[in-house]
N, C-alpha and C positions, 0 to 999 in steps of 0.2 A: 807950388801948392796944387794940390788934386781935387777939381771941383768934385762934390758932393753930387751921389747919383740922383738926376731927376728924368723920373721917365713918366707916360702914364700911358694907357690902352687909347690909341686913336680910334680904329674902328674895329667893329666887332661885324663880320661876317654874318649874314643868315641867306640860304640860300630859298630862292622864289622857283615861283612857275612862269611868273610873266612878271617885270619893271612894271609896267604901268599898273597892274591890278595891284601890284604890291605899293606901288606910290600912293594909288586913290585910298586904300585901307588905313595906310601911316599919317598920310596927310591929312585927311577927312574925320577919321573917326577917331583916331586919335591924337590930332591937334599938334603931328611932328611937322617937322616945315622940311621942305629939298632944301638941300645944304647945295647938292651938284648935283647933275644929269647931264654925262659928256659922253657922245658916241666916240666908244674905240673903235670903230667899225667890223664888218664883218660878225653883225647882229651882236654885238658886247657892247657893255656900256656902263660907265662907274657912276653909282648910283648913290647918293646917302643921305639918308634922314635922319632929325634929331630930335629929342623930346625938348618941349619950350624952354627956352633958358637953360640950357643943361651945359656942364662942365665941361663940353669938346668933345667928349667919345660918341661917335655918330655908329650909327646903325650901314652894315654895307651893304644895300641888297646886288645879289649874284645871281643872277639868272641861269639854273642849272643847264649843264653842257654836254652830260654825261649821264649812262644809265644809273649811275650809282650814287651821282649827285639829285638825279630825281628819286631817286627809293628816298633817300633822306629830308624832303620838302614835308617838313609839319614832325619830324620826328627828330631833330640832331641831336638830341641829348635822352633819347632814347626812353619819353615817357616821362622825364623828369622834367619839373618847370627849368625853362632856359635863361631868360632877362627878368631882373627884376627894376621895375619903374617905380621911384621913389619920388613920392607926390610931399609937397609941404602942406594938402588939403584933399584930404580920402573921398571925404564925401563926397564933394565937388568935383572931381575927376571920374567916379565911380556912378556918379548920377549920367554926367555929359557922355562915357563912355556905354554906360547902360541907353539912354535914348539916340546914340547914334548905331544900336542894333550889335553893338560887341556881344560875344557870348560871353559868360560867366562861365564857369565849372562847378561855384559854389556859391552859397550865401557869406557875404563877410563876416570876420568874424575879427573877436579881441583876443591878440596875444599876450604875453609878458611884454616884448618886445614891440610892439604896435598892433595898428588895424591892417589888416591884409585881406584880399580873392585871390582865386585863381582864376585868370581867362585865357581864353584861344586868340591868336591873331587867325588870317583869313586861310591857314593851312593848320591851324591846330597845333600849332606852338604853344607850349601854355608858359603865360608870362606871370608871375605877380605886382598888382598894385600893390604898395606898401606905403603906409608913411609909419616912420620910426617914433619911438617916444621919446628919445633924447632931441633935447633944444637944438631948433636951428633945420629940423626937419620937417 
């Protein structure tokens, strides 16, 4: 018998400028928790944060290595929003994120599909808050 394919995304890459500023920004302001922080040595380090309660796919930050991993800090996806952060309470997320000094891009707004912003993390990544209108989100 052939088990039935189960896979999912464990982590998702973003690269930083620095681990620690990128730690205090995810933990602090955005209420991720360090999942792990192990020196590989030789200034590397496997870093990952997650959003509260989230389904296992953690965030990896990568401390760029390379000139060409630094042009791409705040840009990977090339101006388009990158992550989106699926809240089961907008408001509340978007208030604690607004008084912990996140930037916005925009005023929230109603979709067909939910409430959404657009913001920056601390390199100008733009992420969206979302909470969906189907149950359960």
């Amino acid at each position: 018998m052939t088990k039935p394919v189960q896979q999912q995304i464990g982590n998702i890459a973003l690269v930083v400028e620095n681990y620690d500023d990128a730690i205090e920004f995810y933990t602090q302001k955005l209420q991720f928790t360090l999942v792990e922080d192990t020196d590989l040595g030789g200034g590397k380090r496997w870093v990952q944060v997650t959003p509260p309660n989230s389904n296992g796919t953690n965030l990896l930050l990568a401390q760029a290595s390379t000139e060409s991993q630094t042009q791409a800090i705040g840009n990977q996806t090339g101006g388009r929003v990158f992550l989106f952060l699926q809240t089961n309470d907008f408001w509340r997320d978007y208030e604690s994120m607004k008084a912990m000094g996140v930037m916005f891009n925009e005023e929230p707004r109603v979709e067909e599909y939910g409430t959404v912003v657009v913001f920056q993390d601390l390199y100008g990544n733009k992420w969206d808050l979302l909470q969906l209108n189907r149950s359960g989100n």
